[in-house]
DOPA-27648 format. One line per 5 residues: number of its first residue (from 1); their letters; for each residue x, y, z of N, C-alpha, C, O. Coordinates in steps of 0.05 Angstrom, whole numbers, m for minus. Layout:
BEGIN
NUM) A) X:Y:Z:X:Y:Z:X:Y:Z:X:Y:Z ~ ...
This chain:
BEGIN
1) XXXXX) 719:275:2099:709:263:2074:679:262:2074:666:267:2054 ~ 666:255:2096:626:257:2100:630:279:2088:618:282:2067 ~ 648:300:2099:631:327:2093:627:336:2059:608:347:2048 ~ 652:326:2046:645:329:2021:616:313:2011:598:322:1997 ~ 618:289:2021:599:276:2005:571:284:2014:552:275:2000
6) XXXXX) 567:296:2028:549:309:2041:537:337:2021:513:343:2015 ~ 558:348:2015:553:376:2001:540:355:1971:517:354:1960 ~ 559:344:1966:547:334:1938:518:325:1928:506:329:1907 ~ 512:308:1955:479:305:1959:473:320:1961:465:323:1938 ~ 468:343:1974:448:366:1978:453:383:1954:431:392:1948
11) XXXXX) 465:387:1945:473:398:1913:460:385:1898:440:398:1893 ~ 461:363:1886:448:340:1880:416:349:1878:401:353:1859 ~ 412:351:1906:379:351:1911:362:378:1905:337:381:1901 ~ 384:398:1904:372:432:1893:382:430:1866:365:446:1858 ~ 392:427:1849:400:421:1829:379:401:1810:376:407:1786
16) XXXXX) 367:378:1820:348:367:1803:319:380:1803:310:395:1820 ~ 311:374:1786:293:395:1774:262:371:1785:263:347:1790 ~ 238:391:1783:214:376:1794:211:345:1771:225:342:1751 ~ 196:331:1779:195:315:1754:169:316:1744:148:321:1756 ~ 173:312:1714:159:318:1702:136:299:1695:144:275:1697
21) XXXXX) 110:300:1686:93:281:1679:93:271:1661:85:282:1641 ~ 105:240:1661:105:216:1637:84:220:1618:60:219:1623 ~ 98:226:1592:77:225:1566:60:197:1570:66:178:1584 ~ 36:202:1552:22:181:1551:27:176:1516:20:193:1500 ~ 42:146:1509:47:143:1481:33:119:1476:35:104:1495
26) XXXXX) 22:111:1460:10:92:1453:29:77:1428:38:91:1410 ~ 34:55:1430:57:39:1427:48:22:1398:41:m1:1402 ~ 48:28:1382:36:8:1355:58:m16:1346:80:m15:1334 ~ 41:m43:1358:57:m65:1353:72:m65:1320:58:m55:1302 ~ 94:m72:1314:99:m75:1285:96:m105:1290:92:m115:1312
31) XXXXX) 98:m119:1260:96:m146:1260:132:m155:1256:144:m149:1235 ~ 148:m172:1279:168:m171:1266:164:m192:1238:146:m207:1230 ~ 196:m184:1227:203:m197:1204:225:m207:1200:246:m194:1205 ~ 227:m238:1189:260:m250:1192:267:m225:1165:252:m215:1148 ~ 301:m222:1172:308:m212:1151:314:m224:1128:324:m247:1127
36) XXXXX) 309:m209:1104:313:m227:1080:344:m224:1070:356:m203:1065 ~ 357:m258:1067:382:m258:1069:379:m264:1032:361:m279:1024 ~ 393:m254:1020:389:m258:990:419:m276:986:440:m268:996 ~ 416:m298:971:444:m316:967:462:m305:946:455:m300:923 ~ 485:m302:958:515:m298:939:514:m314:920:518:m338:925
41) XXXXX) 509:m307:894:522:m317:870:555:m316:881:570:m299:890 ~ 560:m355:871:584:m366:867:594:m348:857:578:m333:847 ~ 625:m337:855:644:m325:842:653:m351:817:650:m375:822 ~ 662:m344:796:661:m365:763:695:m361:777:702:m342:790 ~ 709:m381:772:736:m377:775:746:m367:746:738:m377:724
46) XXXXX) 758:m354:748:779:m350:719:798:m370:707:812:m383:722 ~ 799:m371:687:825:m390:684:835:m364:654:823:m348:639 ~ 860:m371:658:882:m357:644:893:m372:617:898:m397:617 ~ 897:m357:596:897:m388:574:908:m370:555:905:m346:557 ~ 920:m379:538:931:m363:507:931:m385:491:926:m408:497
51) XXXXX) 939:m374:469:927:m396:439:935:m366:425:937:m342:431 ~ 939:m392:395:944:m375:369:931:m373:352:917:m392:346 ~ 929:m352:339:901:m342:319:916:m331:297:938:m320:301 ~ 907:m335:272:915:m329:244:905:m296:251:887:m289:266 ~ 925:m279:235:926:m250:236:892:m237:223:879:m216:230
56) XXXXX) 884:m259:201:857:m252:191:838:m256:202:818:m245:193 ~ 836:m270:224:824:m281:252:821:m252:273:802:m237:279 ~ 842:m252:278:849:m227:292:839:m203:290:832:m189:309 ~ 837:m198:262:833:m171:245:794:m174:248:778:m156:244 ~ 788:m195:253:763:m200:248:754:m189:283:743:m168:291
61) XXXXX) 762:m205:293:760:m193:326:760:m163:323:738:m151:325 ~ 772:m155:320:782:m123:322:760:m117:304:760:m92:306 ~ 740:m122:287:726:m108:268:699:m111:285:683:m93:281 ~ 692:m129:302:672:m140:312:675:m113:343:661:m96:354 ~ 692:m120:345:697:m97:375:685:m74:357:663:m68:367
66) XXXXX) 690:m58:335:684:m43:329:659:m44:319:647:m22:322 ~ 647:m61:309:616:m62:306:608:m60:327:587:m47:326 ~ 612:m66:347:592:m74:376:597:m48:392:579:m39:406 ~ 619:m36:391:631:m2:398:599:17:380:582:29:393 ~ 599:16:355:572:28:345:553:29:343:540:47:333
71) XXXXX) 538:m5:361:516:m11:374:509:7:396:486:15:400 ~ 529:15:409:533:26:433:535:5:458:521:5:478 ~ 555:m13:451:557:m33:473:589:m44:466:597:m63:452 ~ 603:m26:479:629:m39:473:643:m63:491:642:m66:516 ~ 655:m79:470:661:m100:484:693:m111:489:708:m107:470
76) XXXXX) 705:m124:511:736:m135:504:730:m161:483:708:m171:480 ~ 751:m168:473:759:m187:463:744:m215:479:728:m231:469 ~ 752:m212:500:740:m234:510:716:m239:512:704:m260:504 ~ 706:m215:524:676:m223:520:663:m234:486:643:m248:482 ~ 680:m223:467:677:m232:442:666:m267:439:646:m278:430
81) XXXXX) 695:m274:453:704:m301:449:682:m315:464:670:m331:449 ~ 671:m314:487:651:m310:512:631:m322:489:628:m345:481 ~ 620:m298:483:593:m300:463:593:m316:442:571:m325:435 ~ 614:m323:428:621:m338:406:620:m373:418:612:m389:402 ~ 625:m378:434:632:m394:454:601:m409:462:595:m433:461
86) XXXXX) 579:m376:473:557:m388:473:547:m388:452:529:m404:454 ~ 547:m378:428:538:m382:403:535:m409:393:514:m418:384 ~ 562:m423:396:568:m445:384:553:m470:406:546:m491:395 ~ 549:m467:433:537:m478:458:511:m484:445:504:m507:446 ~ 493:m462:431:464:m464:429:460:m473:401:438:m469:390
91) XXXXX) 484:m488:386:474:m499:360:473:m530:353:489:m549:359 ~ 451:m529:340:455:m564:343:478:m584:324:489:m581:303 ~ 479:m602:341:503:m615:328:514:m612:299:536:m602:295 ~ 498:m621:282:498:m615:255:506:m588:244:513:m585:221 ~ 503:m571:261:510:m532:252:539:m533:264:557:m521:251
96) XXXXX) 543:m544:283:568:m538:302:587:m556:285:607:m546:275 ~ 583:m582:283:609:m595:259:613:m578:239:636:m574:231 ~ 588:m563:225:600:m554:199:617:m520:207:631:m504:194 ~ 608:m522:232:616:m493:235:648:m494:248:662:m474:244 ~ 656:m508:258:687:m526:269:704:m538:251:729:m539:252
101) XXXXX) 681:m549:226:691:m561:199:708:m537:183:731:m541:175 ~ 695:m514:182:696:m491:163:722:m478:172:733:m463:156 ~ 735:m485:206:756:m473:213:784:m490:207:789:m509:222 ~ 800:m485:190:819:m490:185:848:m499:216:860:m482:230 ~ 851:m525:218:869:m536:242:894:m523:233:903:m523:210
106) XXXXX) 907:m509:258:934:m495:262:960:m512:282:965:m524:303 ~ 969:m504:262:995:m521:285:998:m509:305:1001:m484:303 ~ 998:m526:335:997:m527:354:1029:m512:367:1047:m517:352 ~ 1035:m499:385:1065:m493:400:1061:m462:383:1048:m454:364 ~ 1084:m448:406:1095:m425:390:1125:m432:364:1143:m449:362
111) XXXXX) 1117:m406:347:1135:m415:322:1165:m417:334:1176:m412:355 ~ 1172:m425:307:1203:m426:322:1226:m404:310:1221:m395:288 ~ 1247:m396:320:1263:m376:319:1265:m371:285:1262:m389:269 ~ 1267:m355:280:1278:m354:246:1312:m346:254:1325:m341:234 ~ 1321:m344:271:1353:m338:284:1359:m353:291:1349:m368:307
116) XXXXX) 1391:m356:276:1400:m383:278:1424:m377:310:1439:m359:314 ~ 1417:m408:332:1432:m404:354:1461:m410:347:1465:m431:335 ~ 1481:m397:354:1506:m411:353:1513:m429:376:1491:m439:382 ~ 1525:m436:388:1549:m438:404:1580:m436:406:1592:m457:402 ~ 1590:m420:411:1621:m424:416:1630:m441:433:1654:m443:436
């Protein structure tokens, strides 16, 4: 077993090459820097919700999507409601009663069957 390890050094030693002369590099300090951690905007939770709207209501949404489609900024529904939402946020009291006044109150629940249930 010497003898192998033997060969391997001397192999080793004809096999490495002269060494060569260390560059001379001149080293330019950088300044470090903390990294800049930029803060996560909160995620808005969603909430999930339905409600009933008069069909002329509706028809109005759908006309508004389509105005805002020809702006060149199309929008869902929601975002509709969104903006309408802040619309009514940035008015002063007096604009917002008359503007809540002007909406006609709907009965509350879904309608009820026009089919009459039996039982046997």
């Amino acid at each position: 077993m010497n003898a192998k390890v033997a060969t391997k050094t001397t192999a080793a030693k004809k096999s490495s090459k002269p060494a060569t002369p260390a560059r001379k590099t001149t080293a330019v300090a950088k300044p470090v820097t903390a990294p800049v951690v930029v803060a996560a905007k909160p995620k808005n939770k969603l909430v999930r919700d339905s409600f009933t709207i008069p069909k002329t209501e509706y028809a109005l949404l759908e006309a508004l999507k389509v105005r805002c489609a020809k702006l060149a900024r199309p929008v869902k529904k929601s975002e509709l409601l969104r903006a309408g939402i802040g619309a009514l946020n940035g008015m002063s009291d007096k604009a917002l009663l008359a503007a809540v006044n002007a909406v006609p109150s709907l009965k509350t629940g879904r309608p009820t069957s026009t089919k009459a249930v039996t039982l046997e």
